[in-house]
KEVO-135484 format. One line per 8 residues: their letters; for each residue x, y, z of C-alpha. Coordinates in steps of 0.5 Angstrom, whole numbers. Layout:
A	X,Y,Z | ...
END
This chain:
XXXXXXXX	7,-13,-49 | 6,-19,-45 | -2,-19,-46 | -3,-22,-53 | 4,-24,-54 | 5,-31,-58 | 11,-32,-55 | 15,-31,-49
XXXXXXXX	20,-28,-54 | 17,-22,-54 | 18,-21,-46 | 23,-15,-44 | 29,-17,-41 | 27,-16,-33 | 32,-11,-30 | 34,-10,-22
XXXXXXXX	30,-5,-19 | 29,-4,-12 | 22,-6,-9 | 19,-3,-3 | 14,-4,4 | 13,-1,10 | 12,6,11 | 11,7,19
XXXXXXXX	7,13,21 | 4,13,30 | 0,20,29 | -6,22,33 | -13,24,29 | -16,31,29 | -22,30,31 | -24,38,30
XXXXXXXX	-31,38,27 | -31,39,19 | -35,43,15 | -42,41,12 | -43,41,4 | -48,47,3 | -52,43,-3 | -54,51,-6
XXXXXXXX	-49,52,-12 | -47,45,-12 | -46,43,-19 | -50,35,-18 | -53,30,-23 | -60,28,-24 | -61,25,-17 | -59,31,-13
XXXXXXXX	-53,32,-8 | -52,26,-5 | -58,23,-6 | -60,17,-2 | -55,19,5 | -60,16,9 | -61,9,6 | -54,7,5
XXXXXXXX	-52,2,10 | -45,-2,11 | -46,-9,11 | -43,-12,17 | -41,-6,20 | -41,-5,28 | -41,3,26 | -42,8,21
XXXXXXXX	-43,15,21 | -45,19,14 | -44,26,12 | -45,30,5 | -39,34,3 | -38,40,-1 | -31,36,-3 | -28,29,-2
XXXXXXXX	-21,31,-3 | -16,33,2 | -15,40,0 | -22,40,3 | -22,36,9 | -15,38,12 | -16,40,19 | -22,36,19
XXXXXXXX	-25,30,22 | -24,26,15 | -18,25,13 | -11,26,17 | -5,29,13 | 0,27,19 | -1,20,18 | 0,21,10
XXXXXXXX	7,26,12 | 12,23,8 | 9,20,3 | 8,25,-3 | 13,30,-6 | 12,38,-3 | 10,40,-11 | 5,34,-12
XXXXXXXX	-2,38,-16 | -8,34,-13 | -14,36,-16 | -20,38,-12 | -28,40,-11 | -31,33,-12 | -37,33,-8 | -41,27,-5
XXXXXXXX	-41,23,1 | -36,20,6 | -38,15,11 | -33,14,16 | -34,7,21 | -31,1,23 | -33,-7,23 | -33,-12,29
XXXXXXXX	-26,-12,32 | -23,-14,39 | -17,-10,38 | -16,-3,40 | -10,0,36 | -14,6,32 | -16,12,36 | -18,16,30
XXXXXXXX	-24,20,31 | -24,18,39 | -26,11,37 | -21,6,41 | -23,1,35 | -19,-3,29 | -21,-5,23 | -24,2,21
XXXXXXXX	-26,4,14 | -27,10,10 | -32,10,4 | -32,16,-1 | -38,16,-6 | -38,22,-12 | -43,25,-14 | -42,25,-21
XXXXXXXX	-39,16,-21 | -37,13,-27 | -38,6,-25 | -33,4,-22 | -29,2,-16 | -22,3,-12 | -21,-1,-6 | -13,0,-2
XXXXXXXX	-11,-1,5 | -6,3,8 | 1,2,8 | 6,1,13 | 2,1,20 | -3,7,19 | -9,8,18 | -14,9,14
XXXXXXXX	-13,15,12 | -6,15,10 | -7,14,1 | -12,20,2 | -8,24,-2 | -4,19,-6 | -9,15,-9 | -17,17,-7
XXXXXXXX	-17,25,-10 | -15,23,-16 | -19,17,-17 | -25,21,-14 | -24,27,-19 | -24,21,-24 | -31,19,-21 | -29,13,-18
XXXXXXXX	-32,11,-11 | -26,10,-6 | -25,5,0 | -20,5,4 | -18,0,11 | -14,1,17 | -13,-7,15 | -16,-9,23
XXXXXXXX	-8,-7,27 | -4,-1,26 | 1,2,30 | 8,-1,32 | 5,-6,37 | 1,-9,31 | 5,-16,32 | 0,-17,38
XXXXXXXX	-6,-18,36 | -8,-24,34 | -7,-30,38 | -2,-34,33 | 4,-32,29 | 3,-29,23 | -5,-27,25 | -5,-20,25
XXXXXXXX	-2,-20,18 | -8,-26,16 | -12,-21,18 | -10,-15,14 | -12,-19,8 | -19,-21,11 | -21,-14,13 | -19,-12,5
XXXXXXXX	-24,-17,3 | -29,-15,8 | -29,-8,5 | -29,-10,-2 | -35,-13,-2 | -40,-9,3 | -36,-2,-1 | -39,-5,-7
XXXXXXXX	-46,-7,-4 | -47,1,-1 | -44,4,-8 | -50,-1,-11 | -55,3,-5 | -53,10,-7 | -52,9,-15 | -58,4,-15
XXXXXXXX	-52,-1,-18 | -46,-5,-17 | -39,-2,-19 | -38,-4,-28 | -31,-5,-25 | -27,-5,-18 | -19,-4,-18 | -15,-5,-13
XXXXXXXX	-9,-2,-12 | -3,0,-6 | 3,2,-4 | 9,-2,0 | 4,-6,5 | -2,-4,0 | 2,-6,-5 | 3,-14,-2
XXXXXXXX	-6,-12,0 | -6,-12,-8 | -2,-18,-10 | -5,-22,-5 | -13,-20,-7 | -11,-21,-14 | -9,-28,-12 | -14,-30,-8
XXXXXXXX	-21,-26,-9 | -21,-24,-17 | -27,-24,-18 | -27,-18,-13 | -23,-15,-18 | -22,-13,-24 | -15,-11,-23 | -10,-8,-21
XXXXXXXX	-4,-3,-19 | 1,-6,-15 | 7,0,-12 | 12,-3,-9 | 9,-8,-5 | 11,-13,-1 | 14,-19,-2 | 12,-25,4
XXXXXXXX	15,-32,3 | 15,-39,6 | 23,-39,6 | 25,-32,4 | 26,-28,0 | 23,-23,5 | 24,-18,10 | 26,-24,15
XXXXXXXX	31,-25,11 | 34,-17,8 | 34,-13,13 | 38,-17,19 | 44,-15,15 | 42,-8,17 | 42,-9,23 | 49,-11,24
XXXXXXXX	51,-5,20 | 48,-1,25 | 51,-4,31 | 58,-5,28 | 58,-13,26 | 57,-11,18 | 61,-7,12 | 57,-4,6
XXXXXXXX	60,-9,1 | 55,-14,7 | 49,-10,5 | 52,-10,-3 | 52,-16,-3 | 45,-18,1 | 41,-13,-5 | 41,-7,-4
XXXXXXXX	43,-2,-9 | 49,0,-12 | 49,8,-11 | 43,8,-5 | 48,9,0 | 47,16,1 | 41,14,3 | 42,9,8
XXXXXXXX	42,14,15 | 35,15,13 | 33,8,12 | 37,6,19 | 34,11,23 | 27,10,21 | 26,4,19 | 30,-2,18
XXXXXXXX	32,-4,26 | 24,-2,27 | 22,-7,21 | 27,-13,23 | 24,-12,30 | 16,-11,29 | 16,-17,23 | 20,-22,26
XXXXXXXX	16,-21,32 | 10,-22,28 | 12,-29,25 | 17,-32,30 | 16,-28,38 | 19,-34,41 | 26,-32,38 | 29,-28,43
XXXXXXXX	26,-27,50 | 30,-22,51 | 27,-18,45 | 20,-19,47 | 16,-14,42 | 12,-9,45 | 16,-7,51 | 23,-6,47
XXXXXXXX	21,0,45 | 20,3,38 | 26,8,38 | 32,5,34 | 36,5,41 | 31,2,45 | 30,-3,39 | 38,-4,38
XXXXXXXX	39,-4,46 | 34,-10,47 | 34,-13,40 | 41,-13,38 | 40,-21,37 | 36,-20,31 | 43,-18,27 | 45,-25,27
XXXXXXXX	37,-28,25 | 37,-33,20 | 31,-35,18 | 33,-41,15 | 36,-44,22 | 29,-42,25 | 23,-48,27 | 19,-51,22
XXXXXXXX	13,-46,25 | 16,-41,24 | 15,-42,16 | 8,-45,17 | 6,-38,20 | 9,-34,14 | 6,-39,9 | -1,-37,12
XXXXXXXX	0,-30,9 | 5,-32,3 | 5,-30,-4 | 5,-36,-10 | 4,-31,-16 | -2,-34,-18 | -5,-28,-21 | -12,-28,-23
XXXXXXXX	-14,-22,-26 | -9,-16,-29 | -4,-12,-25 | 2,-8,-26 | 8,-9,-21 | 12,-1,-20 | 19,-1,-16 | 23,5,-16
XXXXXXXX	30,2,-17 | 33,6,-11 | 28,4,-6 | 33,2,0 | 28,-1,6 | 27,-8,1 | 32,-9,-4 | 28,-10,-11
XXXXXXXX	32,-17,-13 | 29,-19,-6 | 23,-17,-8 | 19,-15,-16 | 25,-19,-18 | 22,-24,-15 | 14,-23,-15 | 15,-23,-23
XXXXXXXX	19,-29,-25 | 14,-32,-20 | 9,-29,-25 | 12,-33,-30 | 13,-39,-28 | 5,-40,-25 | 4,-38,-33 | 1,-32,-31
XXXXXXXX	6,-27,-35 | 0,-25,-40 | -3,-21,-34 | 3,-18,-32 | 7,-12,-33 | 13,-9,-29 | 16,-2,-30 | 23,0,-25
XXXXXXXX	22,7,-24 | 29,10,-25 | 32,13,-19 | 25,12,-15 | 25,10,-8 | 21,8,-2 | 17,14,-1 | 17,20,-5
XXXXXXXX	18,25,1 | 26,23,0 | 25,27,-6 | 25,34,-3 | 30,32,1 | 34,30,-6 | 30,33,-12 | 38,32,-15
XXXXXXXX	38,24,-14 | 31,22,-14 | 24,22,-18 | 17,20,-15 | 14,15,-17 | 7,17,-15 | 6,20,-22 | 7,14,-25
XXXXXXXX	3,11,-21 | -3,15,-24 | 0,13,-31 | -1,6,-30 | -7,6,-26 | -10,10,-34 | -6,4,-38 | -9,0,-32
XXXXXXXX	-17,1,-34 | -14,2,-41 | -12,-5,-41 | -18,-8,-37 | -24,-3,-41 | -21,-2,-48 | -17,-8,-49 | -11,-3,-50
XXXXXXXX	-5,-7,-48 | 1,-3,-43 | 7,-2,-46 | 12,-9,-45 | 16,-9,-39 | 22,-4,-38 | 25,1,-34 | 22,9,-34
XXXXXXXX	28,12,-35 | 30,19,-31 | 28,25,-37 | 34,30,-37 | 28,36,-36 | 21,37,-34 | 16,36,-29 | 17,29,-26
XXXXXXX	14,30,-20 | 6,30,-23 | 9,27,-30 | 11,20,-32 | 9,17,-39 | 10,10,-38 | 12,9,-46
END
């Protein structure tokens, strides 16, 4: 175990697991009215049902709108006004167990923003924000941005009804840009992503000011936490605001470079596999993993065309005219039709300022608190020896390795919901990712350091859509 080992002897040998991003999701909020909490029959705490409603503010918000709820968690809120299933479809598998009847407060809202790419709840307005505070807390909280270009609502059932059932308060940011256009805004390369990490900031700290107005004070521990897009958010806070955090559970997140390896530099090839210019020993040979092939259609349709086209947009706009962004459409045809330059792109060949603006949003592995990295190994839109494998030996040459640990999750992909479609192939990595959030506090309150770096092997029998021991 690599916290209190005396020697890099001791390390598990690092395996070849396939690392994740971006998962895209264009949905419309319901706007449909939800139900308010009735506080009679409401087991509370000493302080009553959602004490202090009236007092909480956000600092620094534009707009806010608070309501005390008889359940914080999805399986109230669905079809309601506070929360979204449709930005979360894909996410989870079907037999996910999600636990439920967490009373508190939601407070739904959004910073000062000029760009206008979330229309969830009518409002027209980015940087939008949910923060859920739980009747009974137990000190703690979790902060996550959404992944992929969705919005804030996107983890509710993955990470926010599990932590509210622990009693931690929840926070989550739409990252200030969603949708496939999200490239547009800013005035510079690489300015929307930029502001993805700021808008994480923001939260963090004007979520730990309410949690101190409602429970009269700050959180004992914050953690941060994300899949794919939420997981690069994870490594980058950890990195650059540890003393925001106390820690942290990176799922597949992202890895950007200067130089690559990255998307600019993985994805090309599956461009030119899908126009006829590229072989599967190409895609082989650029990292991705032996026995994904079966999921490669998937991956073509729904994501590598349209994640080449929207990130090499973002970085480097000036690389095709003809490919100007927002008007090459956002279906693989209309993408591949106007963009089919971006088979040949090659990022070493590029300007100068195209490095410059990756750097601005670039991971250096210089990790200030602990984090525990997952990647299932069949993840097909980031090939893992581009990614974690990368972003854990930049760990280590930072000397950081003591505060890291990093499990390949064995026929994991992606996103869950490919399981139901190959429950005979895949395992979702989701229960793993509450197993390492448990080693995750276990570690950072107790002392008790996570299982060494090693694969998690597939079990022969068992549930392993909700089970997952990391050991």
């Amino acid at each position: 175990m690599r916290l209190f080992r005396l020697s890099r002897l001791l390390h598990a040998p690092r395996r070849t697991p396939l690392l994740a991003a971006l998962v895209l999701a264009l949905t419309t909020t319901s706007l449909a009215s939800a139900r308010p909490a009735e506080a009679e029959g409401e087991a509370a705490p000493a302080r009553g049902h959602c004490a202090r409603q009236d007092q909480l503010r956000v600092a620094g918000a534009d707009h806010q709108q608070s309501a005390c709820l008889g359940d914080l968690t999805t399986a109230a809120l669905a079809g309601t006004a506070y929360t979204n299933m449709a930005d979360q479809a894909g996410l989870a598998a079907s037999g996910t167990r999600n636990p439920s009847g967490v009373p508190g407060i939601q407070i739904d809202g959004y910073f000062p923003d000029d760009s206008r790419f979330n229309a969830t709840h009518g409002w027209r307005h980015d940087a939008q924000f949910v923060i859920r505070l739980p009747d009974r807390w137990n000190g703690g909280l979790v902060v996550t941005g959404a992944p992929g270009t969705r919005r804030q609502y996107a983890t509710d059932a993955l990470i926010s009804d599990h932590v509210l059932a622990q009693g931690y308060a929840y926070a989550a940011t739409d990252k200030g840009n969603t949708g496939p256009d999200f490239f547009t805004d800013g005035r510079r390369p690489g300015d929307a992503v930029m502001e993805w990490n700021r808008r994480v900031t923001e939260l963090t700290r004007a979520a730990k000011r309410v949690v101190r107005q409602r429970y009269g004070h700050g959180p004992a521990r914050t953690y941060m936490t994300g899949i794919s897009n939420g997981g690069y958010l994870t490594r980058w806070q950890l990195e650059n605001h540890p003393e925001l955090f106390d820690g942290g559970v990176d799922w597949e997140g992202v890895l950007w470079t200067s130089n690559g390896p990255n998307l600019l530099t993985s994805l090309p090839v599956t461009v030119a596999r899908t126009l006829g210019r590229a072989g599967e020993d190409d895609l082989l040979a650029a990292g991705f993993a032996p026995g994904s092939q079966f999921l490669w259609p998937y991956h073509e349709k729904a994501y590598w065309g349209l994640t080449q086209k929207i990130f090499r947009a973002e970085f480097d706009p000036s690389y095709d005219p003809g490919c100007p962004g927002a008007s090459a459409g956002s279906t693989p045809e209309q993408i591949f039709a106007a963009c089919a330059s971006d088979a040949e792109y090659d990022l070493a060949s590029r300007p100068s300022s195209v490095r410059r603006a990756l750097a601005k949003v670039a991971l250096t592995g210089r990790i200030g608190k602990p984090l525990i990295t997952l990647h299932g190994d069949l993840d097909t839109l980031l090939p893992i020896r581009q990614d974690s494998d990368v972003y854990a030996r930049m760990i280590d040459d930072r000397g950081r390795s003591t505060l890291h640990r990093y499990y390949t999750v064995e026929d994991g992909t992606h996103t869950d919901g490919l399981y139901d479609t190959y429950p005979d192939r895949l395992r979702p990595i989701l229960p793993c990712h509450r197993s390492a959030f448990a080693a995750l506090t276990a570690w950072v309150e107790d002392g008790v350091a996570p299982p060494s770096d090693r694969v998690i092997g597939r079990p022969e029998g068992g549930d392993v859509v909700n089970s997952c021991p990391l050991g």
